[in-house]
VOPAGU-2260 file (C-alpha; in pm, 1 decimal, decimal comma):
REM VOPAGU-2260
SITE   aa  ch    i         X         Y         Z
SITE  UNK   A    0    -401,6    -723,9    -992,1
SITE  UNK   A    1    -321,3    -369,5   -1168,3
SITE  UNK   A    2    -138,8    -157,2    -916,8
SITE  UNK   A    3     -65,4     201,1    -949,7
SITE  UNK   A    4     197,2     416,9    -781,0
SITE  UNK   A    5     181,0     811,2    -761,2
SITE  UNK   A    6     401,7    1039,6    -585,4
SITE  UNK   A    7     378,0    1400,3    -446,3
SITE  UNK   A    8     583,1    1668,0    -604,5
SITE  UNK   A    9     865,5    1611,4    -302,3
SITE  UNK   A   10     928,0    1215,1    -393,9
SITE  UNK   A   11    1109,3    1161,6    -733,7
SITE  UNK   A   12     829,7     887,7    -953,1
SITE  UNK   A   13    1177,4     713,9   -1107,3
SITE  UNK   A   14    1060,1     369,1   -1325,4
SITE  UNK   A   15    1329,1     225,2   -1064,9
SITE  UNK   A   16    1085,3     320,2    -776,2
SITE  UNK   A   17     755,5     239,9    -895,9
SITE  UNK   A   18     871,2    -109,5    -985,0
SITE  UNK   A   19    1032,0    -127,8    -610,2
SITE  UNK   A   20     682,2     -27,1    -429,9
SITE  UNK   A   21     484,7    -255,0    -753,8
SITE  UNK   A   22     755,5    -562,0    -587,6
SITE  UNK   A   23     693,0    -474,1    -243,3
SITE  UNK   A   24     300,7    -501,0    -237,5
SITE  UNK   A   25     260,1    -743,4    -528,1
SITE  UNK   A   26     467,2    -974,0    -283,6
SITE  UNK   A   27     274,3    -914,1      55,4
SITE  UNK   A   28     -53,7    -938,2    -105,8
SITE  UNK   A   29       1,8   -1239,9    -376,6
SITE  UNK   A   30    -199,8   -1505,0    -164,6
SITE  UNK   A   31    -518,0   -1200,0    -208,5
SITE  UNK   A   32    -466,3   -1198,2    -583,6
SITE  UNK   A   33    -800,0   -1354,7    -703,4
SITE  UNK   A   34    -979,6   -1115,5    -444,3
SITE  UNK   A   35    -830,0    -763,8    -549,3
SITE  UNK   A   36    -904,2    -539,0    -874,0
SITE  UNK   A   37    -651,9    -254,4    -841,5
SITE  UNK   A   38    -437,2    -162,2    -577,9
SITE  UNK   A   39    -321,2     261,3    -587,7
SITE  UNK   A   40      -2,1     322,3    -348,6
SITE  UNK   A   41      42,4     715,1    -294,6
SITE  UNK   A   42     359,3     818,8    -139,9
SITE  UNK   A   43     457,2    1152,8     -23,0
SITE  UNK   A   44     688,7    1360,2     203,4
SITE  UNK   A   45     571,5    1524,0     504,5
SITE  UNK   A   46     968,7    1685,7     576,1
SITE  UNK   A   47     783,3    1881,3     872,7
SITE  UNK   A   48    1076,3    1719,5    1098,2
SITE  UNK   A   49    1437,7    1631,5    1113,7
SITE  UNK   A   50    1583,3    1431,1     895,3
SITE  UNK   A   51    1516,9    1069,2    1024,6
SITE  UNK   A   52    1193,4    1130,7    1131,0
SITE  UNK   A   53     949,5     933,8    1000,9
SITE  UNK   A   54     853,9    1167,5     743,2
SITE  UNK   A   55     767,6     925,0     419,1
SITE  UNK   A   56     406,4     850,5     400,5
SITE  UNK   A   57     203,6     579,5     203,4
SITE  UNK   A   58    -137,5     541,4     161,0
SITE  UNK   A   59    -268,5     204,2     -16,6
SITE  UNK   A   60    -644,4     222,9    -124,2
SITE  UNK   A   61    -711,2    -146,9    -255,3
SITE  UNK   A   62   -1030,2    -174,1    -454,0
SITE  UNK   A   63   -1197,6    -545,7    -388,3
SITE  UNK   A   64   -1430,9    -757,7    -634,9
SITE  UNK   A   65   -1780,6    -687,3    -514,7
SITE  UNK   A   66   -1674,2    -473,8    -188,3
SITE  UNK   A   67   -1596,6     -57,8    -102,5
SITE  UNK   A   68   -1258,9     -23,4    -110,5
SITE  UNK   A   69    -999,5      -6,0     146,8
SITE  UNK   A   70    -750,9     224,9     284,9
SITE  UNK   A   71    -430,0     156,4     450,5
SITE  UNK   A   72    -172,7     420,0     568,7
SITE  UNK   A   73     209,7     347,2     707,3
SITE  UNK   A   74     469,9     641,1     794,5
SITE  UNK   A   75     878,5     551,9     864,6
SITE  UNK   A   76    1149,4     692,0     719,3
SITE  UNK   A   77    1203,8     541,0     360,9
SITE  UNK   A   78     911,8     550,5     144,1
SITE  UNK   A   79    1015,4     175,8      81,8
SITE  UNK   A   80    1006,8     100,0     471,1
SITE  UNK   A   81     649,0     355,2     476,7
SITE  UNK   A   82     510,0     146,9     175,3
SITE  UNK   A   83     594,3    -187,1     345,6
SITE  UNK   A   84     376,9    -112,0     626,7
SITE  UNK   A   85     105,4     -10,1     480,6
SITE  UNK   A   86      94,3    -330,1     263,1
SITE  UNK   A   87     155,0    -524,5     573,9
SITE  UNK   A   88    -146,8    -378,5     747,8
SITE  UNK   A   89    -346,8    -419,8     417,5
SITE  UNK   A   90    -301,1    -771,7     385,0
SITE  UNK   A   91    -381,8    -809,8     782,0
SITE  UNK   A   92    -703,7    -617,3     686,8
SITE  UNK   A   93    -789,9    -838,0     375,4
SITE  UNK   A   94    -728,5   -1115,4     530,9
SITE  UNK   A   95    -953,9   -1063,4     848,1
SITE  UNK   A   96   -1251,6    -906,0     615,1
SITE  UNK   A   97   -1227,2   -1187,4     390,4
SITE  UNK   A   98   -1183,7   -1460,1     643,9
SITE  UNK   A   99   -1478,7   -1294,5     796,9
SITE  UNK   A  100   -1681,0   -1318,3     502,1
SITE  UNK   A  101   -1654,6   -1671,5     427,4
SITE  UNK   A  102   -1717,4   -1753,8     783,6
SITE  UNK   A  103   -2053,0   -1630,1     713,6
SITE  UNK   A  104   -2119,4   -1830,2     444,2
């Protein structure tokens, strides 16, 4: 699974960073491996509220073998804490669509 991380402007892309958000949603979505192409994680920084706030946004679009991709979105107040949500509701999504799909086989 190829997964790319981008940042907005406000969030600083550090190697140190992309590798924590790569470890984060490589982890939550290992069992989906043999179902998912490419994964793209965008984080940014909304700072329209105190400091605290949950203010760090992720968006996760995975892009499935044979299927339109998906989009999952998570906000908290780490971009580590925003980008485990949104992989935890992505794998929740997978695995519902999929398990869908082969009860229909």
């Amino acid at each position: 699974m190829q997964i790319e991380v981008s940042t907005d402007n406000s969030i600083d892309g550090s190697e140190g960073l992309t590798n924590l958000i790569k470890g984060l949603v490589q982890h939550d979505l290992a069992n989906l491996d043999d179902h998912i192409t490419r994964i793209e994680v965008h984080l940014s920084d909304a700072r329209t509220g105190p400091t605290g706030q949950e203010n760090k946004h992720c968006m996760i679009e995975a892009r499935l073998k044979g299927r339109q991709p998906v989009v999952t979105k998570d906000s908290a107040a780490t971009v580590e804490k925003a980008a485990k949500g949104a992989a935890g509701k992505l794998k929740n999504m997978l695995e519902s669509t999929l398990g869908k799909l082969s009860d229909s086989r």
